[in-house]
PDB file of N, CA, C and O in Angstrom:
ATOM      1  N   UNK A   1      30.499 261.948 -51.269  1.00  0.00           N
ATOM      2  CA  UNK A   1      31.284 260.765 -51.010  1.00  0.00           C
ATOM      3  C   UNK A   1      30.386 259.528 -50.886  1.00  0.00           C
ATOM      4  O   UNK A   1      30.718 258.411 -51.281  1.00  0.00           O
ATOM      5  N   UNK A   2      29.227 259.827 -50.305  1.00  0.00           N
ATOM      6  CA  UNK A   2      28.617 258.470 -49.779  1.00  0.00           C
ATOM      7  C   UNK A   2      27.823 258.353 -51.252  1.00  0.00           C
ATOM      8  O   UNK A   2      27.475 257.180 -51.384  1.00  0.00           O
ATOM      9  N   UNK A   3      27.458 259.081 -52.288  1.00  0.00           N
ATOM     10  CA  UNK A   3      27.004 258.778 -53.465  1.00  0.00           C
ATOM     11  C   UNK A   3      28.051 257.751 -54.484  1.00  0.00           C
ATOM     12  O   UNK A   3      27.573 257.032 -55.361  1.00  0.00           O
ATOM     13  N   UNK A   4      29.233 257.815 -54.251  1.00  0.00           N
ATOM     14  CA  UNK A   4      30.302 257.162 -54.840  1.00  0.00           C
ATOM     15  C   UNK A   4      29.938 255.644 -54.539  1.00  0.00           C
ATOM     16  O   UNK A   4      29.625 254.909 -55.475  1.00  0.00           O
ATOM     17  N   UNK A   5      29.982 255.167 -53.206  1.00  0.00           N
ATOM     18  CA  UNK A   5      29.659 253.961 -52.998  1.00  0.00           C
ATOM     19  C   UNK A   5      28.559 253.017 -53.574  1.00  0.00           C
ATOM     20  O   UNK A   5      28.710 251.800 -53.680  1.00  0.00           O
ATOM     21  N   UNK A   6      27.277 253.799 -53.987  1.00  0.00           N
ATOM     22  CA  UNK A   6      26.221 252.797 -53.648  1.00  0.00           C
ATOM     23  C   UNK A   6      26.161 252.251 -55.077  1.00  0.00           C
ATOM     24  O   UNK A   6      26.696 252.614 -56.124  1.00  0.00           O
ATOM     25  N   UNK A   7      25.515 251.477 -54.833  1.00  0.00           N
ATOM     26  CA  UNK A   7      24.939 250.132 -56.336  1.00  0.00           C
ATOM     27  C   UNK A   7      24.679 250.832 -57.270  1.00  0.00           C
ATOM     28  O   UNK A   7      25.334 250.907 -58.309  1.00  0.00           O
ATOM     29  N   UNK A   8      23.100 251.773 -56.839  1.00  0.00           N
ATOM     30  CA  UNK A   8      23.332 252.487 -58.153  1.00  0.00           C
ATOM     31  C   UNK A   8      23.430 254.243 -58.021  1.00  0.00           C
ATOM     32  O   UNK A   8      22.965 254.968 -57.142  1.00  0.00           O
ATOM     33  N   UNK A   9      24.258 254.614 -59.307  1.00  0.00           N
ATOM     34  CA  UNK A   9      24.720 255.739 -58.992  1.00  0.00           C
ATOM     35  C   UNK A   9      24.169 256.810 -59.346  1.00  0.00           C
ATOM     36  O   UNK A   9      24.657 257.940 -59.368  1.00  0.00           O
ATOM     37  N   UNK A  10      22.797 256.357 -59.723  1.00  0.00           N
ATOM     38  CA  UNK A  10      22.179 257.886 -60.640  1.00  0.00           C
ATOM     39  C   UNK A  10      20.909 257.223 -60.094  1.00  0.00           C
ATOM     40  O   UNK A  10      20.776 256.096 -59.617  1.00  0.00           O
ATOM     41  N   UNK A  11      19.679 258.552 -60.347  1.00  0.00           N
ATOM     42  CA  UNK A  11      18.952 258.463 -59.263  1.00  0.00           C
ATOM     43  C   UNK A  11      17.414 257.671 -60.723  1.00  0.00           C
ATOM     44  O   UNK A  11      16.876 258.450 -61.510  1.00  0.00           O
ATOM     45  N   UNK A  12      17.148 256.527 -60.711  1.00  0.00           N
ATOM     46  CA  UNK A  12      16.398 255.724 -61.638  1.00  0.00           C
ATOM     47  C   UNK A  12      15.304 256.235 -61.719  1.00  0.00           C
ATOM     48  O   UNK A  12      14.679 256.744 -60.789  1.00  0.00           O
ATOM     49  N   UNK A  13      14.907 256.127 -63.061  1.00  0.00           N
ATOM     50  CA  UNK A  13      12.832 256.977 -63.133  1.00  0.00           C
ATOM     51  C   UNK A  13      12.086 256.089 -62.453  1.00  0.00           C
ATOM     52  O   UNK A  13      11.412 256.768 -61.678  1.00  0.00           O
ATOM     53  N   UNK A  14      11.829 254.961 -62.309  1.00  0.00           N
ATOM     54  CA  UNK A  14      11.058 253.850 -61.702  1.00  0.00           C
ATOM     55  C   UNK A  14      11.863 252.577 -60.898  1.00  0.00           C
ATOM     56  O   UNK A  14      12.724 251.738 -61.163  1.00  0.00           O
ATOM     57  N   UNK A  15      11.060 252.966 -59.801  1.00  0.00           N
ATOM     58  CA  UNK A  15      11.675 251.608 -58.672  1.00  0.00           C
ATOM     59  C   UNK A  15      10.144 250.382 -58.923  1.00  0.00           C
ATOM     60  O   UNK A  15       8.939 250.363 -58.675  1.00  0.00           O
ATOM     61  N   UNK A  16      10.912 249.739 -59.388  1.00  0.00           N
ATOM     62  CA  UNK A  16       9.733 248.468 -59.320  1.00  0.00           C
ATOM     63  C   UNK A  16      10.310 247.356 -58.144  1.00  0.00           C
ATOM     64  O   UNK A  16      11.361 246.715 -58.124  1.00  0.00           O
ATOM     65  N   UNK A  17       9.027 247.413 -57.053  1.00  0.00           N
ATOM     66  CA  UNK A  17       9.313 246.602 -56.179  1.00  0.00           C
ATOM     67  C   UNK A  17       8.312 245.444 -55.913  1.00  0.00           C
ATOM     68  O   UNK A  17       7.149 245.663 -55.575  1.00  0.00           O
ATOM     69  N   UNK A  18       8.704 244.500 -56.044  1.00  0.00           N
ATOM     70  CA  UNK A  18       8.241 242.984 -56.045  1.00  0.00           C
ATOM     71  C   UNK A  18       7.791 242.411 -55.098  1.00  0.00           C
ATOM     72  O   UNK A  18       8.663 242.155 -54.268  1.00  0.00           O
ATOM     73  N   UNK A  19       6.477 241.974 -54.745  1.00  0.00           N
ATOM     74  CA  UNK A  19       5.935 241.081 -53.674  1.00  0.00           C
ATOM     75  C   UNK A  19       5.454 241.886 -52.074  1.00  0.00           C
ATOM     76  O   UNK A  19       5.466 241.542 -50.892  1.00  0.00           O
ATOM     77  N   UNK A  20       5.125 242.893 -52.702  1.00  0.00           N
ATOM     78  CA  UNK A  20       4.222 243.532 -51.529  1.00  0.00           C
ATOM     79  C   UNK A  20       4.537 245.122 -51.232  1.00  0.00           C
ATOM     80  O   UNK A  20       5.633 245.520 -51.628  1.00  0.00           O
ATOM     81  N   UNK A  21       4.002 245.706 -50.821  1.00  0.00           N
ATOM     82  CA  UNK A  21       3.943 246.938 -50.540  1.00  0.00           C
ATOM     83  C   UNK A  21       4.432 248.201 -49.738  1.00  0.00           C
ATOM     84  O   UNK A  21       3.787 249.201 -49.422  1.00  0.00           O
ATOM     85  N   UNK A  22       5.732 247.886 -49.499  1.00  0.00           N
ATOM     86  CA  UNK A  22       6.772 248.360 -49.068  1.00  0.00           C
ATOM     87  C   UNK A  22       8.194 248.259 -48.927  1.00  0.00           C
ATOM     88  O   UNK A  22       8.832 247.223 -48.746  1.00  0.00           O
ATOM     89  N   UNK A  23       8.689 249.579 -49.037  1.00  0.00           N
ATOM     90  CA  UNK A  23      10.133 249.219 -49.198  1.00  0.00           C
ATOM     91  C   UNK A  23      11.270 248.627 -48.401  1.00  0.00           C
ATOM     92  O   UNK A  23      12.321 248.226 -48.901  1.00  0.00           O
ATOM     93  N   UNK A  24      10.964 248.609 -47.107  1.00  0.00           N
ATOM     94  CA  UNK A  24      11.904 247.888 -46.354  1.00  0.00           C
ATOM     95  C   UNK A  24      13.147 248.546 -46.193  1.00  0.00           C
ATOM     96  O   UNK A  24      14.046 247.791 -45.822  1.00  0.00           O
ATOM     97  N   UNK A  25      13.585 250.171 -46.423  1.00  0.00           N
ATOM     98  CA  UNK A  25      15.111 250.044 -46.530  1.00  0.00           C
ATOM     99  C   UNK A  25      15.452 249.601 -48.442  1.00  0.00           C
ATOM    100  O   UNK A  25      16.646 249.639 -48.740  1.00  0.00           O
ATOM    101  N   UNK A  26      14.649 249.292 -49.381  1.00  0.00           N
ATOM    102  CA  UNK A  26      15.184 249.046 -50.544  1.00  0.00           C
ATOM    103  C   UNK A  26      15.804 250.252 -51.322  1.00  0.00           C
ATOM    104  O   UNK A  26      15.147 251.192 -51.770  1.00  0.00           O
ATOM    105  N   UNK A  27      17.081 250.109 -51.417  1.00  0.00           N
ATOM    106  CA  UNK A  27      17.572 251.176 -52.177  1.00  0.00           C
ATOM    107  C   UNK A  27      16.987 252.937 -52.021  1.00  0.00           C
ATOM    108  O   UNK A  27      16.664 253.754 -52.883  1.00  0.00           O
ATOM    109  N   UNK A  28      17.056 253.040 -50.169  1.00  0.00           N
ATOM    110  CA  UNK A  28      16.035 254.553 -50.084  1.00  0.00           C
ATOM    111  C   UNK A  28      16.543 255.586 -50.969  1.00  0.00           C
ATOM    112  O   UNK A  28      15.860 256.236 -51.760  1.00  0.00           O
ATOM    113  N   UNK A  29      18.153 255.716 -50.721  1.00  0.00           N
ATOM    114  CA  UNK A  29      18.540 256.788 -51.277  1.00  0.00           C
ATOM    115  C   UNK A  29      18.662 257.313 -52.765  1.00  0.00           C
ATOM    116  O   UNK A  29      18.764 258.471 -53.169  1.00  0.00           O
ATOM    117  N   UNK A  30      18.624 256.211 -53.409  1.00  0.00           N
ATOM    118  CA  UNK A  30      18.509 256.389 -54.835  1.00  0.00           C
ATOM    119  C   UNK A  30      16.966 256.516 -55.294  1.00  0.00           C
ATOM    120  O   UNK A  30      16.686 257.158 -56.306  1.00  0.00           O
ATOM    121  N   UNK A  31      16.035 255.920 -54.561  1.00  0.00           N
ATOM    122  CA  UNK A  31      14.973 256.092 -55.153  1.00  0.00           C
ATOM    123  C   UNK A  31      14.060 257.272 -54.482  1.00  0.00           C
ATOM    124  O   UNK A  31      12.860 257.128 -54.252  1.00  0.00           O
ATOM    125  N   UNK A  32      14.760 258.391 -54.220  1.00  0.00           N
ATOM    126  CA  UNK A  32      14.209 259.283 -53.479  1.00  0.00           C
ATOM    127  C   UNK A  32      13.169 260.331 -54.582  1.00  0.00           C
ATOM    128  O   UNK A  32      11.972 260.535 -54.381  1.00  0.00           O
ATOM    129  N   UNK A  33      13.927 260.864 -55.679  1.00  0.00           N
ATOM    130  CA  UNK A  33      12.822 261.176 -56.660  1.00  0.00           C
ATOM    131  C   UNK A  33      12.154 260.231 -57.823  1.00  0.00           C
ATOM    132  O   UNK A  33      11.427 260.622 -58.736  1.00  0.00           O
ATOM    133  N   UNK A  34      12.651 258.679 -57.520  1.00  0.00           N
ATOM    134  CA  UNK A  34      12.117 257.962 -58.666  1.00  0.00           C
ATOM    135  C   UNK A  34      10.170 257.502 -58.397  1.00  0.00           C
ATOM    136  O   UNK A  34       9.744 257.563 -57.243  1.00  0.00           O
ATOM    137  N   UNK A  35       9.393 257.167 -59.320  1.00  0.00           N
ATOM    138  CA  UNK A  35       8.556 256.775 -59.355  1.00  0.00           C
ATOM    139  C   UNK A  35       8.545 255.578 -58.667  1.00  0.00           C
ATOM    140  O   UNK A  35       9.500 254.834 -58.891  1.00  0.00           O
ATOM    141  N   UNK A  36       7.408 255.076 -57.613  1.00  0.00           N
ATOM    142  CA  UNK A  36       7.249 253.265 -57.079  1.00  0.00           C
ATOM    143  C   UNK A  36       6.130 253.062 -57.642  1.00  0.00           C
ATOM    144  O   UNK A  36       5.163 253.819 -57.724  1.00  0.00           O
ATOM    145  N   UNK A  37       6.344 251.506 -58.225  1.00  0.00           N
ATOM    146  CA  UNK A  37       5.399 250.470 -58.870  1.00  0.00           C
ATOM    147  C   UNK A  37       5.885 249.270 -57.597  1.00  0.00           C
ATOM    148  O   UNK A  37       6.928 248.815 -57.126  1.00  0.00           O
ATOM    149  N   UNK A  38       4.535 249.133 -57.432  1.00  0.00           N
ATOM    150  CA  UNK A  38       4.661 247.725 -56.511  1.00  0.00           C
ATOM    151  C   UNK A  38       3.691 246.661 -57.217  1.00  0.00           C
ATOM    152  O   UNK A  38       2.576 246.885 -57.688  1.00  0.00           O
ATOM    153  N   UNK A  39       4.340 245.535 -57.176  1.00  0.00           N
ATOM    154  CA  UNK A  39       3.965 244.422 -57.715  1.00  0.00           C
ATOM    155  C   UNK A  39       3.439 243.401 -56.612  1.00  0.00           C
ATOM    156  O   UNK A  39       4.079 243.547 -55.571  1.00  0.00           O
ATOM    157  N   UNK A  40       2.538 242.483 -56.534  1.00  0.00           N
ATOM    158  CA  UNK A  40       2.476 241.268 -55.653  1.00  0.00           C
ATOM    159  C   UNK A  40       2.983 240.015 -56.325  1.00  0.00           C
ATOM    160  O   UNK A  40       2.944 238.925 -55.753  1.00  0.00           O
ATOM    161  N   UNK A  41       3.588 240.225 -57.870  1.00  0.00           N
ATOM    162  CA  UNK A  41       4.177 239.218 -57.948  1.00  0.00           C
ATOM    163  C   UNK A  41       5.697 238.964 -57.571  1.00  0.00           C
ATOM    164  O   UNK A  41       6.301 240.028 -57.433  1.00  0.00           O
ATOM    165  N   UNK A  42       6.394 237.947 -57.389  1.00  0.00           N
ATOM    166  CA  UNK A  42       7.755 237.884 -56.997  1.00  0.00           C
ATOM    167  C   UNK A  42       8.532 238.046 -57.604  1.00  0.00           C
ATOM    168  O   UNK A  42       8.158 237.777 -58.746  1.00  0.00           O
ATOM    169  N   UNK A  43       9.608 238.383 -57.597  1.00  0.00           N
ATOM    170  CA  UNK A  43      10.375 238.665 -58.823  1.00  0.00           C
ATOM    171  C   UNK A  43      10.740 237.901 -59.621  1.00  0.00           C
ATOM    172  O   UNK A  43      10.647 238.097 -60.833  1.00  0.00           O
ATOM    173  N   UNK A  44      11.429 236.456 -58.866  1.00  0.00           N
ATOM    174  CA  UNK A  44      11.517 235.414 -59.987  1.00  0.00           C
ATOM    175  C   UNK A  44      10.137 234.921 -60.900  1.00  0.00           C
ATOM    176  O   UNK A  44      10.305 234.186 -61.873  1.00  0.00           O
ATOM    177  N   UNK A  45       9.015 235.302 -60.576  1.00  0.00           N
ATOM    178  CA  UNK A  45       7.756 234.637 -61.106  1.00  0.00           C
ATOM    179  C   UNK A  45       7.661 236.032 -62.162  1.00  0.00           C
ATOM    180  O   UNK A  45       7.042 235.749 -63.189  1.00  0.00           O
ATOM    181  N   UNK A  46       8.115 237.378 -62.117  1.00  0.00           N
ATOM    182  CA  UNK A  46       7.280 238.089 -62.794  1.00  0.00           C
ATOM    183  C   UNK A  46       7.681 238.368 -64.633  1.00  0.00           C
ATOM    184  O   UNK A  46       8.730 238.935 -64.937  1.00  0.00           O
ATOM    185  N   UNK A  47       6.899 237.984 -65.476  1.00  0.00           N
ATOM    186  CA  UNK A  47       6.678 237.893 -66.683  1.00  0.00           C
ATOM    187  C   UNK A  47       6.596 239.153 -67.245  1.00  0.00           C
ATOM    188  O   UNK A  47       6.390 240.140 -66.538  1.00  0.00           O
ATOM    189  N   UNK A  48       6.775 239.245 -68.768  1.00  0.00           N
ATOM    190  CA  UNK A  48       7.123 239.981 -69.848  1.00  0.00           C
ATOM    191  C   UNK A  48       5.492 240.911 -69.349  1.00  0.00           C
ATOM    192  O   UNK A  48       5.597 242.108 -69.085  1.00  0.00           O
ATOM    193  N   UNK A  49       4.271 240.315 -69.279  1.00  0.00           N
ATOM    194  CA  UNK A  49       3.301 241.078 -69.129  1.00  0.00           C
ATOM    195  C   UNK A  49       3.304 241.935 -67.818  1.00  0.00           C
ATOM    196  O   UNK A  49       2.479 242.840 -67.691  1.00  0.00           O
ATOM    197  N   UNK A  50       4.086 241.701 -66.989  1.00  0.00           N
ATOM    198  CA  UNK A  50       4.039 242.157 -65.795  1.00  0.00           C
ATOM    199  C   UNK A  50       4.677 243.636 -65.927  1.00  0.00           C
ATOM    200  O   UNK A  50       4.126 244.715 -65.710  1.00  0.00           O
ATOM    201  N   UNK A  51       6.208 243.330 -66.412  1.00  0.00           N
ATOM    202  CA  UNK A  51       6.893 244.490 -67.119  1.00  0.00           C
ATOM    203  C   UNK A  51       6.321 245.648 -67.865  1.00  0.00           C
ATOM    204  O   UNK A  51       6.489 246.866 -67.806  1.00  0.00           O
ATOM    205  N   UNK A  52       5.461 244.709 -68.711  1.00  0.00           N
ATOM    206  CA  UNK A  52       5.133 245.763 -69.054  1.00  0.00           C
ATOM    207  C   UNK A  52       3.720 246.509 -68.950  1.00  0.00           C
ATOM    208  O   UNK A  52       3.372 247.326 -69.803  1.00  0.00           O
ATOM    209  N   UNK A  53       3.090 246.240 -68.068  1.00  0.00           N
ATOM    210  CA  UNK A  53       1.990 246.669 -67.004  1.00  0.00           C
ATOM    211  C   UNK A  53       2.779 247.952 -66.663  1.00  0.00           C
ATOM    212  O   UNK A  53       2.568 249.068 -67.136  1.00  0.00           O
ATOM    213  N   UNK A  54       4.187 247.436 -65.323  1.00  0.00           N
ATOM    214  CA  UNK A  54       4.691 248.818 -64.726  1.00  0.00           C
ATOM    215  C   UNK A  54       5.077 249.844 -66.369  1.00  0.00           C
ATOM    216  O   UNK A  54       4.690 251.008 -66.268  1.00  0.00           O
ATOM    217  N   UNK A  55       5.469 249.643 -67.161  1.00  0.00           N
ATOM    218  CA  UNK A  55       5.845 250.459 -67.776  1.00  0.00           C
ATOM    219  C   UNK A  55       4.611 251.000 -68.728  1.00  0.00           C
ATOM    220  O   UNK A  55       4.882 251.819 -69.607  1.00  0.00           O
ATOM    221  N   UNK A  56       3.142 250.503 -68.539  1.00  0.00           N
ATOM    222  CA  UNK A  56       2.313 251.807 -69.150  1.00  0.00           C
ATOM    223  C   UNK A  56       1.503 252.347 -67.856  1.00  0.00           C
ATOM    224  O   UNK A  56       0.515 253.065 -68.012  1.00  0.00           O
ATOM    225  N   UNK A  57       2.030 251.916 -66.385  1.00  0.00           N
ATOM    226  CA  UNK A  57       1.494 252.573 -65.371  1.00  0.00           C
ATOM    227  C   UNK A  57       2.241 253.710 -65.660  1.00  0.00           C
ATOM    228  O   UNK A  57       1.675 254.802 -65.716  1.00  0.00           O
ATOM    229  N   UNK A  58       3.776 253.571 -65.907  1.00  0.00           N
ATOM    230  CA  UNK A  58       4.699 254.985 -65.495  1.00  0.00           C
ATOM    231  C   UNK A  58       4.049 255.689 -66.439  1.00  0.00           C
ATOM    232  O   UNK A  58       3.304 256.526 -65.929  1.00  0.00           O
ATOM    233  N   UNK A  59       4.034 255.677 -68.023  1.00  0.00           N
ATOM    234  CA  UNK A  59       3.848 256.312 -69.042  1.00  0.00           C
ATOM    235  C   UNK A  59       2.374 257.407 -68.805  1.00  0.00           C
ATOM    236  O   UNK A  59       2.108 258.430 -69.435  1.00  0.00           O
ATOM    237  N   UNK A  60       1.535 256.707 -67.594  1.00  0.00           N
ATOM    238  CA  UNK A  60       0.506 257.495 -66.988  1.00  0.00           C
ATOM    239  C   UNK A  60       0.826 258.465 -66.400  1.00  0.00           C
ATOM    240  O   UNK A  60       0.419 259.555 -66.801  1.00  0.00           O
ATOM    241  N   UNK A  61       1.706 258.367 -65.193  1.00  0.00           N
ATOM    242  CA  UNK A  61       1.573 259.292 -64.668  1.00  0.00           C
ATOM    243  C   UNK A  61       2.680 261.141 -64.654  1.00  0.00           C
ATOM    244  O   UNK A  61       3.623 261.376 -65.410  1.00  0.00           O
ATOM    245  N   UNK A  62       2.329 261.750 -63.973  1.00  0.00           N
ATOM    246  CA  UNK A  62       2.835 262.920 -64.268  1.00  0.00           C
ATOM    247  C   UNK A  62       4.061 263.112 -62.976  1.00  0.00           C
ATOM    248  O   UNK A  62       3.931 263.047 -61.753  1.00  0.00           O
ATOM    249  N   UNK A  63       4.984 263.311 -63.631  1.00  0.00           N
ATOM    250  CA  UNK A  63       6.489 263.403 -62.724  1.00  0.00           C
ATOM    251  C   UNK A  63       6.244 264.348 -62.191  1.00  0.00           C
ATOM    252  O   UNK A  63       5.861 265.236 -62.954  1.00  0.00           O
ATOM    253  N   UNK A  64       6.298 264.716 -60.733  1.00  0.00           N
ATOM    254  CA  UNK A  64       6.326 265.876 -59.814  1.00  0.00           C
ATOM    255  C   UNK A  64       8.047 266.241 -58.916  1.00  0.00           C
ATOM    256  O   UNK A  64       8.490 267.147 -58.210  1.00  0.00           O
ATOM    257  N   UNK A  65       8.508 265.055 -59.423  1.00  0.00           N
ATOM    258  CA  UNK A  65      10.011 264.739 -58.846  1.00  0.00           C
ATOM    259  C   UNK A  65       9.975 265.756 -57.378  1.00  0.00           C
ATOM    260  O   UNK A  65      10.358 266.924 -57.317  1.00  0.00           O
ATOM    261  N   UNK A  66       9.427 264.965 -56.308  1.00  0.00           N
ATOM    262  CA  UNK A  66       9.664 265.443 -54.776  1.00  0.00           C
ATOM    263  C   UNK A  66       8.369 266.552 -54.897  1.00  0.00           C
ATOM    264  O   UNK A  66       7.700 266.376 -53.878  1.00  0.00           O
ATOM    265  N   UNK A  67       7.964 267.247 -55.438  1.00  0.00           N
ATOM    266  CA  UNK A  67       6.585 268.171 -55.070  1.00  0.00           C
ATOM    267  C   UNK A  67       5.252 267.704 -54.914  1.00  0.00           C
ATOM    268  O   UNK A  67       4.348 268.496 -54.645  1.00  0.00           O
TER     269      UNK A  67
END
């Protein structure tokens, strides 16, 4: 039931989080087996190169999903 409610409904490969190094409560439950990329740039500031930084960090690493 409480999966019905939230923003997002399927559980995302990568949480990219913006402007420092922790989550705060951001979206815990969905991002419970996803990958974190943390950025120090802000979100409105962050650029096409930034994007795609996190996306050949992910392409590195090896999914253990929770192990």
């Amino acid at each position: 039931m409480l999966e019905s409610h939230l923003l997002v409904n399927h559980e995302p490969d990568i949480m990219i989080r913006s402007g420092g190094q922790n989550l705060s409560d951001f979206l815990v439950w969905q991002s419970v087996y996803s990958e974190l990329y943390f950025t120090d740039v802000n979100w409105k500031d962050v650029r096409k190169v930034d994007l795609l930084r996190a996306m050949r960090d992910y392409q590195k690493r090896k999914r253990r999903y929770g192990r």
